[in-house]
N, C-alpha and C positions, 0 to 999 in steps of 0.2 A: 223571618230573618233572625239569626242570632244575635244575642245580645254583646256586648260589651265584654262583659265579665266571661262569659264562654267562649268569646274568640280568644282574650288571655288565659285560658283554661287551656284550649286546644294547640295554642302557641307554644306554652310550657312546657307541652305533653310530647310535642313533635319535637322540640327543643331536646328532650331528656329520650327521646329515643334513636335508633339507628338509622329511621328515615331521613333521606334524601329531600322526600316532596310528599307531600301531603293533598290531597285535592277532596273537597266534604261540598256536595252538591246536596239544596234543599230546596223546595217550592220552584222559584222562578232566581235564584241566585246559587252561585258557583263559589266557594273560596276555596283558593290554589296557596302551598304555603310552599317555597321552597330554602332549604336550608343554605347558607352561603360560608362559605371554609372559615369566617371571621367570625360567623358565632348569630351574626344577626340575623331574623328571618322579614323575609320577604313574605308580602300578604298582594293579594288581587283579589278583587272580586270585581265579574260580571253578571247581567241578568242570563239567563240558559234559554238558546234560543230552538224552540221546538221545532225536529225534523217536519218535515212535510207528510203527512197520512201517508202511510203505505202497509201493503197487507203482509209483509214479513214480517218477520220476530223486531221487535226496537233493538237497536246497533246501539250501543255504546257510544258518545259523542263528544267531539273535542270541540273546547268554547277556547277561543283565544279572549283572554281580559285585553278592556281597552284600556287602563293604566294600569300600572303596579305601584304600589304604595309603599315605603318602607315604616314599617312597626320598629318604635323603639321605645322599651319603659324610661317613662321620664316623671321625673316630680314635678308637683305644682310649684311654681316660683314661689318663696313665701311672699303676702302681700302685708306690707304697712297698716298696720290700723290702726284706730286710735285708742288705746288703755283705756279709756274709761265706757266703753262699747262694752257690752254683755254679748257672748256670744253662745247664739242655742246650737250646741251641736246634738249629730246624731248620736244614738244610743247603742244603733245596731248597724250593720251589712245590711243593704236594701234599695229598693227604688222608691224615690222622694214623690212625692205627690202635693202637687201645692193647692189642690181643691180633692170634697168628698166623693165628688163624680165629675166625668166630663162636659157636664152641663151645667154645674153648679160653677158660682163664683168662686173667685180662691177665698179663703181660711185668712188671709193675712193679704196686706199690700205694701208696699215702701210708704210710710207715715201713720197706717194702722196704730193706734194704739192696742196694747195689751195686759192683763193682770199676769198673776202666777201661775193662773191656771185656765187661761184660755190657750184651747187649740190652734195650732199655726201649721200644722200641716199634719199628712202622713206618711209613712216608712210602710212597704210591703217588704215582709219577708215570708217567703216560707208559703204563700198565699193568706198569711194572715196580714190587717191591716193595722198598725201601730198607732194609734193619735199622738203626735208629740206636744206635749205642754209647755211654752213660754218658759216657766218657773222663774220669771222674773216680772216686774211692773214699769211698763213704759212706751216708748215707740219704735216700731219697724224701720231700722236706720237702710238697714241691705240688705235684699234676697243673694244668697253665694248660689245658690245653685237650681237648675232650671227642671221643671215641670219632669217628668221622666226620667230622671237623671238616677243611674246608680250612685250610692254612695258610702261612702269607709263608716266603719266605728270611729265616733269621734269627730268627723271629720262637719267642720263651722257649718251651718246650715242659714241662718238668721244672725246680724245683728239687730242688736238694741240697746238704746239710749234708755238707762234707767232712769227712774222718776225718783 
C-alpha cells in the first residue's frame, strides 16, 4: 500500500498535468484519481478483485470503488498549549517510531520521566534510523503523534513539563 506522503505526491503530479483521470493499481489495491473542473481531485480506492483462472492472455480489468473520498490539503487546527510545555519537535521529514522494534516496549510513555539526553523515539528517513533526544529534563506531558505516523520538519512530537 502507498503511503501518505506518495498519494500527495501523485495528487500534485496528476494535478500539474493534462490528465483527466489517473488510475495506479498495486498488490491487492486500486487508486483512481479523477480531476474535477474546480480544481479539486477526487481519490477512491478499492481492493482488486482477481478474475477467475482462465487459459487466455489476462484482460485488463475495471474495479468499480465502493466509495469515493474527496482529498483536500488542509492544516492542522493549531492546538492551545500550555507556555510553559517544552515541546520535542521533529528534526527532519520522516516516519515517527515510538519504540526500537515492534516487540520492544516504547522509548517514552505519558508521565515517563526524561533527562537531556534520553531517547524518546525515532524518525526513519531515507532508511536510516534517527534517535531523537529529549534535550530537555522532566516529564512526558503528551505523545502528538502516533506510532507510524509521517511527520514534517519541525513539526511538535512530545511535550514536557521541565523540571
Amino acid at each position: 500500500m502507498l503511503k501518505v506522503q506518495e498519494i500527495r505526491e501523485l495528487i500534485k503530479l496528476v494535478d500539474q498535468s493534462n490528465l483527466d483521470e489517473f488510475v495506479y493499481e498495486v498488490d491487492d489495491c486500486k487508486i483512481k484519481m479523477k480531476k474535477n473542473h474546480g480544481g479539486v481531485v477526487a481519490v477512491s480506492a478499492s481492493p482488486v478483485v482477481e478474475p477467475a483462472a482462465v487459459d487466455a492472455a489476462p484482460k485488463p480489468q475495471v474495479v468499480q470503488a465502493d466509495k469515493e473520498v474527496e482529498v483536500k490539503e488542509t492544516k492542522d487546527a493549531p492546538v492551545s498549549v500550555d507556555e510553559s510545555l517544552h515541546k520535542i519537535t521533529s528534526p527532519m521529514v520522516g516516519t515517527f517510531y515510538h519504540k526500537p522494534s515492534p516487540e520492544a516496549e516504547p522509548y517514552v510513555k505519558v508521565g515517563s520521566k526524561v533527562t537531556n539526553d534520553s531517547i524518546v523515539c525515532i524518525v526513519e528517513a531515507m532508511k536510516l534510523f534517527n534517535e531523537i533526544e529529549a534535550e530537555v529534563n522532566g516529564e512526558i506531558v503528551e505523545i502528538l503523534v502516533k506510532d507510524g505516523q509521517l511527520v514534517e520538519y519541525g513539526q511538535p512530537l512530545f511535550l514536557v513539563k521541565p523540571e
